[in-house]
C-alpha positions in Angstrom: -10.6 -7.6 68.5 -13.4 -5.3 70.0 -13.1 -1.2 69.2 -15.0 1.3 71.2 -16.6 4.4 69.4 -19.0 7.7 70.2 -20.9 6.6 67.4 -20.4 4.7 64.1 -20.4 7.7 62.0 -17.0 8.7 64.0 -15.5 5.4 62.7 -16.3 6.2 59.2 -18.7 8.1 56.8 -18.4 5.5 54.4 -20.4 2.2 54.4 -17.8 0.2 52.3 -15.6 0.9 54.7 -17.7 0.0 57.9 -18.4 -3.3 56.0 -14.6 -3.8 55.8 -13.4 -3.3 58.9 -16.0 -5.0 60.9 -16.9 -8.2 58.2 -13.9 -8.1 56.5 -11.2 -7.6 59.3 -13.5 -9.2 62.0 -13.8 -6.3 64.6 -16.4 -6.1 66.9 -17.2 -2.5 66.6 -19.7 -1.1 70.1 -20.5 2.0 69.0 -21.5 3.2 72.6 -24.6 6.4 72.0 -26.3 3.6 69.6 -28.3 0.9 70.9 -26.5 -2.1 71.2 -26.8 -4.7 68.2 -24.6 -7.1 66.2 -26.9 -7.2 63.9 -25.8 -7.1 59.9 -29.0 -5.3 58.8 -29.5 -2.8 61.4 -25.0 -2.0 61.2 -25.7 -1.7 57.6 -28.4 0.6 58.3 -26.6 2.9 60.6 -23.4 2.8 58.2 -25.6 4.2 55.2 -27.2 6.7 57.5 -23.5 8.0 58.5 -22.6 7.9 55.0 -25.8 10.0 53.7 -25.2 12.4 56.6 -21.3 12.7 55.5 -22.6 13.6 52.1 -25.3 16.0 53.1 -22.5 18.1 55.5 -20.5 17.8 52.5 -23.2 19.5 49.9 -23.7 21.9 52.8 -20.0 22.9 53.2 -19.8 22.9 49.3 -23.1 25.1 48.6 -21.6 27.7 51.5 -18.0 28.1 50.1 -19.3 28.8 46.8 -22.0 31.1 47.8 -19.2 33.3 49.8 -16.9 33.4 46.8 -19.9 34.4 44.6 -20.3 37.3 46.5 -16.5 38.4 47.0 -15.5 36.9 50.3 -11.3 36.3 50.0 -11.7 32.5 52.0 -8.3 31.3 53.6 -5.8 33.2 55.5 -4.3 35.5 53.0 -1.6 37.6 55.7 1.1 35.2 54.9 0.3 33.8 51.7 3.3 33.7 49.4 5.8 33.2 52.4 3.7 30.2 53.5 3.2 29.2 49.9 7.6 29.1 49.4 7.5 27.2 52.5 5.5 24.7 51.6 7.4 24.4 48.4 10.8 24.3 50.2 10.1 21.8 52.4 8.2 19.8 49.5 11.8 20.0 47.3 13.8 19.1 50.3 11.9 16.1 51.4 11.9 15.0 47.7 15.6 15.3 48.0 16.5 13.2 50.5 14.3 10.4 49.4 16.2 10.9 45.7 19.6 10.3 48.2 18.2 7.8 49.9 17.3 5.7 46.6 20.5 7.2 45.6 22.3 5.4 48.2 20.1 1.9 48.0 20.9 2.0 44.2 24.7 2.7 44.8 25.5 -0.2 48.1 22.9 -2.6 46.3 25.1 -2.5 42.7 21.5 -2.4 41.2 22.2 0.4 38.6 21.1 -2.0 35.5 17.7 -2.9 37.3 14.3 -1.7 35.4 12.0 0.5 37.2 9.7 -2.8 37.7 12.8 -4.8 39.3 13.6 -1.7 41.4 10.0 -1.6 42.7 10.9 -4.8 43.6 14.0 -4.4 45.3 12.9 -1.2 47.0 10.2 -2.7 49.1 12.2 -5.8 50.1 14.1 -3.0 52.5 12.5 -0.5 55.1 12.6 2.3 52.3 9.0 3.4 51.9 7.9 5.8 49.3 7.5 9.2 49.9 3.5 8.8 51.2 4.5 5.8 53.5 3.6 3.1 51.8 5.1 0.5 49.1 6.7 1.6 45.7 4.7 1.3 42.6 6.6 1.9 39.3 4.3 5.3 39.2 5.6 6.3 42.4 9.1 5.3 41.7 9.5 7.6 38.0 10.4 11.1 39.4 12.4 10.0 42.6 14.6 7.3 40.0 15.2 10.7 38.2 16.4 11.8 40.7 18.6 9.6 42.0 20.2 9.0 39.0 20.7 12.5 38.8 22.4 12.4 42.6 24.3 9.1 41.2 26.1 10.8 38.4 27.4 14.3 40.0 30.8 13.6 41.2 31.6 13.3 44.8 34.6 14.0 46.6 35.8 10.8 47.4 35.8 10.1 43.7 39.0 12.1 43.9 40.8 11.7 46.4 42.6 8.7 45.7 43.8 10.3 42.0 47.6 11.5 42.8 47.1 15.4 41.9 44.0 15.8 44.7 44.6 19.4 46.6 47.6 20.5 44.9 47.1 23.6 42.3 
């Protein structure tokens, strides 16, 4: 597999990572403002000079912010702070509640309410339910949204009533 780039600093900043994808994974990578080469020395050579110039803008970037807070400078955009702050935190405790339902729901039409966090990892990534950054569980990943679902998994629900014999009469 063959993947075109500006240069090879726009592929990545870091070498490992260059190494990776182009001895690891096997990609032919033709960076196309750099002088041809599939040379290991000379990719190796360009990857560490993206990687030093990554670093240098970074110090740069770092150096600047701190020498306009040391002088007063507000950074950020502060006309909408706190509403864009609850926002944020709105949307964070509502997508953490629908992955608690969604476990929630695995845990309940699976029958695996006796399973360890470990065997739940387990079971979790045998179906399409990724964790909440898009990737596989981990029993770190799992703790707070297994909280949760147990918490979903013992609140009553309607239907848990509505077969007993005095449902909607007062």
């Amino acid at each position: 597999m063959s993947l075109l780039v500006d240069r090879l600093d726009r592929l990545s900043r870091n070498t490992k990572t260059i190494e990776e994808i182009i001895l690891g994974m096997g990609v032919i990578v033709v960076a196309v403002s750099d002088e041809p080469s599939t040379d290991p020395l000379v990719l190796a050579s360009r990857a560490a000079r993206a990687e030093l110039e990554g670093n240098i803008i970074a110090e740069r970037t770092k150096r600047a912010l701190t020498d306009r807070k040391a002088s007063g400078v507000l950074l950020g955009n502060r006309t909408n702070l706190p509403e864009a702050q609850k926002l944020g935190a709105d949307s964070n405790r509502r997508r953490a509640d629908e992955k608690a339902n969604e476990i929630a729901d695995a845990i309940s039409s699976n029958g695996w309410h006796d399973l360890s966090v470990p065997a739940l990892v387990d079971a979790l990534n045998e179906l399409p339910l990724l964790s909440s950054r898009g990737g596989p569980w981990t029993v770190a990943a799992l703790r707070r949204p297994h909280r949760a679902a147990l918490k979903v998994l013992r609140k009553p629900r309607l239907d848990d009533y509505q077969h007993h014999p005095g449902f909607g009469q007062f």
